[in-house]
Legacy VTK file of the C-alpha trace (Angstrom):
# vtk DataFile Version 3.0
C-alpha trace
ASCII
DATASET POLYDATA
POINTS 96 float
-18.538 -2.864 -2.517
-17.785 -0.254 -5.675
-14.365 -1.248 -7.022
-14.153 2.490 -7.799
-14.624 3.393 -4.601
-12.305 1.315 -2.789
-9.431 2.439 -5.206
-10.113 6.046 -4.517
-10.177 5.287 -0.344
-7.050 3.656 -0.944
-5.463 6.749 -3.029
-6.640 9.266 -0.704
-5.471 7.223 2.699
-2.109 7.319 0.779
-2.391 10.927 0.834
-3.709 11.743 4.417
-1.136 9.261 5.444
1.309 11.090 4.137
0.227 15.050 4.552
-0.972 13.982 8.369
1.724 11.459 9.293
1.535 12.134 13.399
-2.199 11.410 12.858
-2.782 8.721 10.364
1.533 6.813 9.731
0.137 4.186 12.208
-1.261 0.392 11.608
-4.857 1.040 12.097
-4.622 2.712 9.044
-1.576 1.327 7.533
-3.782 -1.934 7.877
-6.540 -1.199 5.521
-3.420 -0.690 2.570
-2.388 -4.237 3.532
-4.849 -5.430 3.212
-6.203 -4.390 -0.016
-2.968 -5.568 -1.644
-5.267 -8.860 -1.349
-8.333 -7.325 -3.399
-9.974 -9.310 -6.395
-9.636 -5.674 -8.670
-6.570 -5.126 -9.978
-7.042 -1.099 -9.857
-7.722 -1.693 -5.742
-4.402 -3.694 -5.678
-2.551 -0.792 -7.897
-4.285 2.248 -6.060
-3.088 0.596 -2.468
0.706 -0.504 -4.029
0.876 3.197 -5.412
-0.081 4.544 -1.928
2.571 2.541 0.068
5.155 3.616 -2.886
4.559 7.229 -2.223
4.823 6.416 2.053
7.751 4.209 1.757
9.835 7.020 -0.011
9.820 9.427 2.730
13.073 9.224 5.094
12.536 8.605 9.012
9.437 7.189 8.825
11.118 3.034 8.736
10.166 2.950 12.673
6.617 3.828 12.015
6.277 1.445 9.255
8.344 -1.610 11.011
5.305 -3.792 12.048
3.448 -3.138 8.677
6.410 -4.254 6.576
7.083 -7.361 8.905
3.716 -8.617 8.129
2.888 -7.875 4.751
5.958 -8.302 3.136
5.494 -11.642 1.924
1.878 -10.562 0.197
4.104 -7.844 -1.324
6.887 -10.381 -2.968
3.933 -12.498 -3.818
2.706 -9.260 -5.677
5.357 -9.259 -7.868
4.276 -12.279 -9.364
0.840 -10.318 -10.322
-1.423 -11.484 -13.147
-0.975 -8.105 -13.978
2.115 -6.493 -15.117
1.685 -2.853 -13.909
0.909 -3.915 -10.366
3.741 -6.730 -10.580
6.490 -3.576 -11.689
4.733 -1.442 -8.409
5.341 -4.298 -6.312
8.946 -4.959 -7.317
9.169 -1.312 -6.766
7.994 -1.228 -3.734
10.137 -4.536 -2.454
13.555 -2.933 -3.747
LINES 1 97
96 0 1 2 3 4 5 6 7 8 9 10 11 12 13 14 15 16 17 18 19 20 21 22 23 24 25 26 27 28 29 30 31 32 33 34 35 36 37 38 39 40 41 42 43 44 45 46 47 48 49 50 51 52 53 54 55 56 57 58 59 60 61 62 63 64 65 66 67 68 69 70 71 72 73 74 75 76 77 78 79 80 81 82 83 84 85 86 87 88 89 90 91 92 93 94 95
């Protein structure tokens, strides 16, 4: 229920996600980014857009990812229409 926690869950998901791909680069756990991209707390929102900026960058991983980006895509274009600007610019970084 901590704001403060959820952003740091979010950051270090990111992180195993990334460092332990063949264990954790699958949607149960690509899920709980999604859907955080929907949290009331702008820092959740940023934490999990930062996350998915750092996962989308690495090459050969677009199979793994397919399903997630099929079904929260829209939520991300919505993002870019953020009441805040930072996570508005991390979701049109995200989308391009």
């Amino acid at each position: 229920t901590v704001p403060e926690i959820r952003a740091l869950s979010m950051q270090f998901l990111g992180k195993w996600i990334q460092n332990y791909s063949d264990l954790f680069l699958a949607d149960n756990y690509l899920k709980y980014l999604g859907w955080k991209l929907n949290d009331r707390t702008v820092g959740v929102r940023e934490s999990a857009i930062k996350s998915l900026i750092q996962i989308y960058k690495h090459k050969g991983w677009e199979n793994q990812l397919k399903k997630f980006t099929q079904k929260f895509l829209p939520r991300i274009f919505e993002m870019s229409l953020d009441v805040n600007i930072s996570v508005a610019c991390d979701a049109i970084q995200l989308a391009t």
